[in-house]
N, C-alpha and C positions, 0 to 999 in steps of 0.2 A: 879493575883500575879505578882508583878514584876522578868522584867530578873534576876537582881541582888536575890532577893528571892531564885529562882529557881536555879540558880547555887548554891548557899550557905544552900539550903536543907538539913535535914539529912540525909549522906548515900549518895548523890551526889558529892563529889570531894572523897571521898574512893570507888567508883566504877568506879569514870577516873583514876584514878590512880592504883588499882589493873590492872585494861586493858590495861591502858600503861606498867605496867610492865610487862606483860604476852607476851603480842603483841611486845613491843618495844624489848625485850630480843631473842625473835625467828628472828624478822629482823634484830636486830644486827648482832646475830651468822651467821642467812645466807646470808646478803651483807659485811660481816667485819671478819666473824671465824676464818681466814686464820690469817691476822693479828693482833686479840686478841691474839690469840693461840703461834705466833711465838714473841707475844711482838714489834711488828714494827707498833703500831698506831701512825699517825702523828696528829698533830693540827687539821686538815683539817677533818681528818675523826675521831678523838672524837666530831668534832661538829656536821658533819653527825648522829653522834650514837646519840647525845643528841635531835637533830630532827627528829630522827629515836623513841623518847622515847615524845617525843611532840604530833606529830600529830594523834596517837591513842590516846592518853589524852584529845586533844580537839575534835577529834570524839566522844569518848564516852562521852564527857562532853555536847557537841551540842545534840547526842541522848537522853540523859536522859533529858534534857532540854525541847526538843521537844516531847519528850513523854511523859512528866507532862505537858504540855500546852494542850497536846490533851486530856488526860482522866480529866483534869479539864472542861473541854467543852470550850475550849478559842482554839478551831482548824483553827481560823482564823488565813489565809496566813500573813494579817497584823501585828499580835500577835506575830510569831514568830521571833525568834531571826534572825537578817541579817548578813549574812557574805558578806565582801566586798573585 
């Protein structure tokens, strides 16, 4: 199955993205609560929040990827997806 396949699965980008919202809302509150709460977010840190809201998205999107490569029996190192 190709990469492109496998990310666009059913149930693969609604399980990165429940995780990013789970994940990315605890790390906001706890690098950023202070100024959600008092309303003083700058430019700088909405963009923090928004990569704060990214990179468990593309973790869970790499895991589920790489864990349908594996139970398909395509567990070869070559098979999986490169990150650069």
């Amino acid at each position: 199955m190709s990469l492109r396949a496998l990310i666009f699965a059913p149930g693969v980008q609604a399980r990165a993205l429940r995780t990013s919202l789970v994940v990315g809302s605890l790390l906001a509150l706890i690098n950023h609560g202070d100024s959600i709460l008092a309303g003083t977010l700058s430019g700088g840190a909405i963009l923090k929040i928004l990569l704060t809201y990214a990179v468990p998205y593309c973790v869970a999107l790499y895991a589920s990827v790489s864990a349908m490569n594996a139970m398909a029996g395509t567990a070869n190192p070559e098979d999986e997806p490169k990150i650069h």
